[in-house]
KEKE-3310 file (N, C-alpha, C; in steps of 0.2 Angstrom, whole numbers, plus 5000, padded with zeros to 4 digits):
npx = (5153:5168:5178:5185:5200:5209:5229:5240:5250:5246:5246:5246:5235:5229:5212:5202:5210:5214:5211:5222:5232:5234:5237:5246:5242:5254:5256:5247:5244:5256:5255:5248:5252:5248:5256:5267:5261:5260:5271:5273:5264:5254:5266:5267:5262:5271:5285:5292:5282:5278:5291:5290:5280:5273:5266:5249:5247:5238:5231:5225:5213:5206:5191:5182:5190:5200:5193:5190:5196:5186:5192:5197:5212:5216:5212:5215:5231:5232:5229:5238:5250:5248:5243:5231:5218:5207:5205:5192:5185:5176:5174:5173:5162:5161:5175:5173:5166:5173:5183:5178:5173:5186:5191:5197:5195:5187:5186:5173:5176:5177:5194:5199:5208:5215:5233:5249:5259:5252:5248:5236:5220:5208:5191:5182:5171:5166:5162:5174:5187:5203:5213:5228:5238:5232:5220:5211:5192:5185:5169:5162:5150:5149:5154:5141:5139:5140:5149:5158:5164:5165:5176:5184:5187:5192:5190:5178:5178:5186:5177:5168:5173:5177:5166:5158:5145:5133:5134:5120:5110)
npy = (5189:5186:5189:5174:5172:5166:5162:5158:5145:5140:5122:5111:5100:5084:5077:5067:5061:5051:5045:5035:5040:5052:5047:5035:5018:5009:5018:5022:5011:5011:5019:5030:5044:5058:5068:5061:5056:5064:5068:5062:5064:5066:5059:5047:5053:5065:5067:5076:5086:5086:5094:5104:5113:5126:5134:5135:5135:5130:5115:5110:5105:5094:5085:5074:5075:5064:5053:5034:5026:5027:5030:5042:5045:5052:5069:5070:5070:5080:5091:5090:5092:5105:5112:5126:5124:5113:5114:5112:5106:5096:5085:5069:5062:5056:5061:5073:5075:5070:5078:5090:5085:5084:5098:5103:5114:5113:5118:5120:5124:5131:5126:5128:5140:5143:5143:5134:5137:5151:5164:5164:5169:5168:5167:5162:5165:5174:5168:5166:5164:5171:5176:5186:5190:5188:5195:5188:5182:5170:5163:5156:5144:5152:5146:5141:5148:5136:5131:5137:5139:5127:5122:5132:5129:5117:5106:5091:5084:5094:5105:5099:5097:5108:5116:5108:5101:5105:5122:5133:5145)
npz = (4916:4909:4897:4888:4880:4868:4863:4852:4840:4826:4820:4809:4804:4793:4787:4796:4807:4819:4832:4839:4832:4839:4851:4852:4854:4862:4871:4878:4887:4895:4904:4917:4917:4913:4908:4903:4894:4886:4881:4869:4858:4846:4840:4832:4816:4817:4821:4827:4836:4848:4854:4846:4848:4857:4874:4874:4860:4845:4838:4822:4811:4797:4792:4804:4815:4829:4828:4830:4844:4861:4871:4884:4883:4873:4871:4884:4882:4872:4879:4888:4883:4881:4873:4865:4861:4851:4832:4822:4805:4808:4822:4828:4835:4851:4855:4856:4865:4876:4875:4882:4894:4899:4899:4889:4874:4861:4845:4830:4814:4798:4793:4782:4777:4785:4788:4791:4806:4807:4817:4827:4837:4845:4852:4864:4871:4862:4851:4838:4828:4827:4813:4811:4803:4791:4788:4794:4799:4805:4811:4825:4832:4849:4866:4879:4893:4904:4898:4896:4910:4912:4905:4910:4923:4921:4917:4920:4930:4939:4940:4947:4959:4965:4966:4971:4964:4953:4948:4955:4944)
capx = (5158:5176:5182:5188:5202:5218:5233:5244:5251:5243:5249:5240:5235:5223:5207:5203:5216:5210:5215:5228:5237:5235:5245:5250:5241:5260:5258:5240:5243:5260:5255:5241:5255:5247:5263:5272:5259:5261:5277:5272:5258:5256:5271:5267:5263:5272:5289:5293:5279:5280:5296:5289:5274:5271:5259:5243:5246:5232:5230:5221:5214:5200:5186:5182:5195:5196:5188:5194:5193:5183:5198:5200:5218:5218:5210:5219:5239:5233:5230:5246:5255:5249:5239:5224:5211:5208:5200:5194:5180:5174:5174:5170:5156:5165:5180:5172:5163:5179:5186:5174:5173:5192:5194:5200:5192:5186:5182:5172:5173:5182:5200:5203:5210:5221:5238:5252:5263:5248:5246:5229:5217:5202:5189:5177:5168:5163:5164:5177:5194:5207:5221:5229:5241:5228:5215:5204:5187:5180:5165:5162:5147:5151:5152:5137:5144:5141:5153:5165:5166:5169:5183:5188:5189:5201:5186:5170:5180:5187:5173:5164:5178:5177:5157:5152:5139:5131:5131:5116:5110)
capy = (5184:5189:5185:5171:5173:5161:5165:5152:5145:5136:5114:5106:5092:5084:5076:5055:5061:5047:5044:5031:5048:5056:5045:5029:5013:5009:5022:5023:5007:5008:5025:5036:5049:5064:5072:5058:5055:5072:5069:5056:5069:5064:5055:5043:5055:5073:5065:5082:5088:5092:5101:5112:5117:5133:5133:5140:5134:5126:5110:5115:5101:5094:5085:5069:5073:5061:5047:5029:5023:5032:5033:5049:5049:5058:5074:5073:5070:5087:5096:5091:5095:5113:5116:5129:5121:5109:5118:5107:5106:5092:5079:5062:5064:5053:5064:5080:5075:5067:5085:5094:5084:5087:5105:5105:5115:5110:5122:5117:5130:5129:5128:5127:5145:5143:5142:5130:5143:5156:5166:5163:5172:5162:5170:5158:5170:5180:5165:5168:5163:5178:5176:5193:5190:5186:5198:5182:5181:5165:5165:5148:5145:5151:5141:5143:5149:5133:5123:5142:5138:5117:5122:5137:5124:5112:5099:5088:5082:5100:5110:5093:5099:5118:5119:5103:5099:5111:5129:5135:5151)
capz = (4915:4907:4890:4887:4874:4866:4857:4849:4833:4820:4819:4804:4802:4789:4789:4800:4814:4824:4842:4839:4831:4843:4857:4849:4857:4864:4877:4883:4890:4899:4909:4919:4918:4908:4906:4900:4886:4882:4877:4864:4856:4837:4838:4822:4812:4818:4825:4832:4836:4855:4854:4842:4854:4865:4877:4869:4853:4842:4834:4815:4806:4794:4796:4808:4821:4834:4828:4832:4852:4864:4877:4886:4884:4867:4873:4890:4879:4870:4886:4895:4880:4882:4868:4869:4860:4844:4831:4814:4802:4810:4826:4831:4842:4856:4857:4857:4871:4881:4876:4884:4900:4902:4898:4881:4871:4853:4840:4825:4808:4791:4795:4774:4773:4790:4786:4796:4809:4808:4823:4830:4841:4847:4857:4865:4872:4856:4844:4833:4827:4821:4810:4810:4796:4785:4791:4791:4804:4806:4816:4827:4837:4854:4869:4884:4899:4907:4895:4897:4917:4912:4905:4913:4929:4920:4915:4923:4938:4942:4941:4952:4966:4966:4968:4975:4961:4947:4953:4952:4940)
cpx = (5163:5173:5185:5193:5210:5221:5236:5244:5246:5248:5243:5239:5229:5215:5207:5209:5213:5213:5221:5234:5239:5239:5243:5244:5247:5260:5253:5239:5248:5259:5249:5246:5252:5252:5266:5270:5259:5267:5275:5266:5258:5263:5273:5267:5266:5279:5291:5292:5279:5286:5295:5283:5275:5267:5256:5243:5241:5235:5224:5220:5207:5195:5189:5188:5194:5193:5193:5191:5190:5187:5198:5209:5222:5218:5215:5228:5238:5234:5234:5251:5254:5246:5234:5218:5213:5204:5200:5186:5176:5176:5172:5166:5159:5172:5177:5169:5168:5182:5185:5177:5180:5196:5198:5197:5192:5182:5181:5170:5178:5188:5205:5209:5217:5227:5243:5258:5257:5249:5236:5224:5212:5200:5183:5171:5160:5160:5168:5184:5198:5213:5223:5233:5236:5222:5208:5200:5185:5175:5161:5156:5150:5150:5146:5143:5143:5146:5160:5169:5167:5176:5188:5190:5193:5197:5179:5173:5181:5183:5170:5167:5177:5169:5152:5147:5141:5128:5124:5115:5108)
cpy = (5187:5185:5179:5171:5168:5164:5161:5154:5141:5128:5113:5103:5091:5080:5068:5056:5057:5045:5040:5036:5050:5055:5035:5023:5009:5012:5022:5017:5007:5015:5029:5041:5054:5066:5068:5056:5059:5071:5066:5057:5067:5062:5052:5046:5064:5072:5071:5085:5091:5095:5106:5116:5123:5132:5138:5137:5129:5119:5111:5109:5100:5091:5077:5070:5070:5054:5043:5028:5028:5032:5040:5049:5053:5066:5078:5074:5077:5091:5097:5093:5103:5117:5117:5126:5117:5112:5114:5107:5103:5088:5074:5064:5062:5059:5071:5079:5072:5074:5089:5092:5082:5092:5107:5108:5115:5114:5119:5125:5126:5132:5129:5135:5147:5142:5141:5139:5151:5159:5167:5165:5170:5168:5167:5161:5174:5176:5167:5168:5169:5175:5183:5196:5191:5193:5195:5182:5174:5162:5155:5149:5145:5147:5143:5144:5143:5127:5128:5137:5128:5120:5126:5132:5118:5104:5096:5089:5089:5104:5108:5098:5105:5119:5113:5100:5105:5119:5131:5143:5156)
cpz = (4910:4900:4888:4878:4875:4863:4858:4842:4832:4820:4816:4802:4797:4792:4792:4806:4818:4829:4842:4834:4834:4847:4854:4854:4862:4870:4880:4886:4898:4905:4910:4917:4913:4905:4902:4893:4881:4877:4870:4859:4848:4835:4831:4816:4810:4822:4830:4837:4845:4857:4852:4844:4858:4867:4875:4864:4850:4838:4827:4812:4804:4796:4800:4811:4826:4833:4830:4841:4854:4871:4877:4886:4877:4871:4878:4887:4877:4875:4888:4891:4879:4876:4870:4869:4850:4837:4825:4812:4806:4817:4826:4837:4848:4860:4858:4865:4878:4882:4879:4892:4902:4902:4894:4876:4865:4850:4834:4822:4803:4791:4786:4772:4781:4789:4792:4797:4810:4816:4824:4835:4841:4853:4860:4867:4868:4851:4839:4833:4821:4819:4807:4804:4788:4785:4791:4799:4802:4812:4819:4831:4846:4861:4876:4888:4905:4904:4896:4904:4918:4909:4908:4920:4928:4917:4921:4928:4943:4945:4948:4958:4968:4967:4970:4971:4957:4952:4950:4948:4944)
residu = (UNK:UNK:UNK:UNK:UNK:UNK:UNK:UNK:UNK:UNK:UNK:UNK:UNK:UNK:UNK:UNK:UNK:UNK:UNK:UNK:UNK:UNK:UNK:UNK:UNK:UNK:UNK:UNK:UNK:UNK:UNK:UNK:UNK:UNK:UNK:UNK:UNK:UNK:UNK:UNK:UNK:UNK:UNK:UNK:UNK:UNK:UNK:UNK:UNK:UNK:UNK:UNK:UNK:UNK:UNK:UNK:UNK:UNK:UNK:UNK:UNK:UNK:UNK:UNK:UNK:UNK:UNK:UNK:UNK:UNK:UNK:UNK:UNK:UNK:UNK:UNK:UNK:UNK:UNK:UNK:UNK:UNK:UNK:UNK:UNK:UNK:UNK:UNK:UNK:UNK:UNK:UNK:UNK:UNK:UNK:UNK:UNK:UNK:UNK:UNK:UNK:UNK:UNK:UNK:UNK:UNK:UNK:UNK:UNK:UNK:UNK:UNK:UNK:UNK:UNK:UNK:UNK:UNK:UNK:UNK:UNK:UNK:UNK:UNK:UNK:UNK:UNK:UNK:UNK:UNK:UNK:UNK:UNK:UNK:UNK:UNK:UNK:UNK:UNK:UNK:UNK:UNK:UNK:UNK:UNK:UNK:UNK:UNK:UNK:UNK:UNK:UNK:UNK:UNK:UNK:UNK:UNK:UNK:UNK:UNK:UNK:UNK:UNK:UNK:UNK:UNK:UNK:UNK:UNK)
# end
């Protein structure tokens, strides 16, 4: 199996980022559209914030991110805006597990010494988030290669599509 490796910026947010953060209750009603939620990505508290995105680029934050409903359209808002993966002390159980099963990947380590605009180097693979500026390691547990190939296929459903069921080992 390959490497699975990201590169992006650094977006910092702090600790309680709870799903109505993420995409407003105003929008997760009036649209299935992915995309259009995308637009409206921490809106509340980031008015910019999807302008000032590349694709790749990380969301960095403290602990309990996530928390708040157990709607999939947080997870899926981050995805469609093009970020690589969510990286933060902590999760909301709920969300990490809606993140998982749409192909967003969510890293738990101590994001305290990450710094907003960093450049980023995520190795899912290896466990371990690089900040090259800083010459900082921070080592994550790495994910199984059966949660790599969930993500690597785009989420639950996609993987469901592409192999029919669970491929065998």
């Amino acid at each position: 199996m390959k490497e699975k490796i990201l590169r992006g910026r650094a977006h910092k947010f702090g600790d309680d980022i709870n799903t109505d953060y993420i995409i407003s209750g105003r929008y997760k009603f009036k649209t299935l559209d992915n995309r259009e939620l995308a637009k409206h990505v921490f809106e509340d508290i980031a008015p910019e914030f999807s302008r000032r995105i590349s694709p790749g680029d990380f969301v960095v934050a403290g602990e309990n991110f996530g928390c708040g409903s157990s709607r999939e359209q947080a997870p899926l808002a981050i995805k469609y805006a093009g970020i690589g993966a969510v990286i933060a002390k902590s999760f909301a159980r709920i969300f990490f597990r809606n993140a998982i099963n749409v192909g967003l990947p969510i890293i738990q380590t101590n994001t305290d010494k990450i710094k907003e605009g960093s450049e980023l180097i995520v190795n899912l693979s290896k466990g371990e988030v690089f900040v090259p500026e800083q010459d900082l390691r921070l080592r994550i547990h790495p994910f199984p290669p059966f949660i790599l190939d969930l993500i690597e296929a785009g989420g639950l459903i996609e993987y469901f599509k592409k192999h029919k069921g669970w491929k065998s080992a």
